[in-house]
C-alpha positions as CSV (number, residue, x, y, z in Angstrom):
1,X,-3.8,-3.6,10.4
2,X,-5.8,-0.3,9.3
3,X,-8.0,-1.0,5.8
4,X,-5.6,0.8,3.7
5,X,-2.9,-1.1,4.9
6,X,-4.9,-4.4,3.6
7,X,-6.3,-2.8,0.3
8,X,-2.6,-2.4,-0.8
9,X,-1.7,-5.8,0.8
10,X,-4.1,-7.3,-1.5
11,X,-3.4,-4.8,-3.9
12,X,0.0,-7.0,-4.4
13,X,-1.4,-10.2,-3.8
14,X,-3.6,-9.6,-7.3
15,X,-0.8,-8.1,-9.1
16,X,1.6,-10.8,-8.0
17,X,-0.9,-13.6,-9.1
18,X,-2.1,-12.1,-11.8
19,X,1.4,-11.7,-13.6
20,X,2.4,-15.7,-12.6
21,X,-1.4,-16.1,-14.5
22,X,-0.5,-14.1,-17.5
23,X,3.6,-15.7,-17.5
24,X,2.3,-19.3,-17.6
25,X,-1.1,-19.4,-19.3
26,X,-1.1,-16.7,-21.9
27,X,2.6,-18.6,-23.9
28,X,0.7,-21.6,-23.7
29,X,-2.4,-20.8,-25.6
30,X,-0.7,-18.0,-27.5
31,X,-2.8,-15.4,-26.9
32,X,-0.8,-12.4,-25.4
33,X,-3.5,-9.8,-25.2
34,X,-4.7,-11.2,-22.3
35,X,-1.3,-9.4,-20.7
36,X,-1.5,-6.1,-22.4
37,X,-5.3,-5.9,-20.1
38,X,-5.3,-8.2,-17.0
39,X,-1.7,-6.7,-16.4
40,X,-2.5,-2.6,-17.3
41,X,-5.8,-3.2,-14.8
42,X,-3.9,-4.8,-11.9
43,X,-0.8,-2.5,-12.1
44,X,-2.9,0.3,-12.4
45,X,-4.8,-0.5,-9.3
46,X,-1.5,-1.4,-7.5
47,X,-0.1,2.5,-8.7
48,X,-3.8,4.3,-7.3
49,X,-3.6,2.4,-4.4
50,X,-0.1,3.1,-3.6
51,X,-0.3,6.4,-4.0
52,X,-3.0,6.9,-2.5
53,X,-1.7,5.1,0.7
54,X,1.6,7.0,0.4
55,X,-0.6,10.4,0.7
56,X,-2.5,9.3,3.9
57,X,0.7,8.3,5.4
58,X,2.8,11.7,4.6
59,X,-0.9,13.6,5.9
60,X,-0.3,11.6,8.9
61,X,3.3,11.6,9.6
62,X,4.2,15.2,9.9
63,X,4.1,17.6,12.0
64,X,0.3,18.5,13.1
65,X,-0.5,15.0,11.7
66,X,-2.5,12.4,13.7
67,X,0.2,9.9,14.3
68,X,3.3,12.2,14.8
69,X,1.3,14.3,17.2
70,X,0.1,11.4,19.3
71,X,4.0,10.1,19.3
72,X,5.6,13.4,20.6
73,X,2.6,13.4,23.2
74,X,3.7,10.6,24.4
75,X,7.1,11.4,24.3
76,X,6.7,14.5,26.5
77,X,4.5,12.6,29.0
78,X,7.3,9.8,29.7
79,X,10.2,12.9,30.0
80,X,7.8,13.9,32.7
81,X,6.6,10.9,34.2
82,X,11.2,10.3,34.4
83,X,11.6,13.9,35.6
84,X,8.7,13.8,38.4
């Protein structure tokens, strides 16, 4: 698993936990600021990282990118290796 892959991995984690934190503890002492900050931080660390991730991987997946590249190489090296 690259490090992007984990940051957003995490990147959910937090957010999920986070939101259970703010559903169950901010009703019970009343205090529902606590959401309008903890939940604008993590989502908006979730959105940069997302993005950000979703960037790398179009960079990367398209033709002249590092990973399509290295697939089609492959791909024309086993229609040889079947041909010869």
């Amino acid at each position: 698993m690259t490090a992007s892959k984990k940051y957003v991995y995490i990147s959910f984690v937090l957010a999920i936990c986070v939101t259970l934190y703010a559903m169950i503890i901010c009703p019970l002492f009343g205090d529902f600021i606590t959401i309008q900050y903890l939940l604008t931080v993590v989502y908006g660390n979730l959105a940069t990282s997302l993005g950000f991730y979703f960037n790398k991987a179009k960079k990367e997946n398209c033709q002249g990118g590092i990973t399509y590249d290295a697939i089609m190489q492959n791909v024309e090296n086993s229609d040889n290796d079947a041909q010869g």
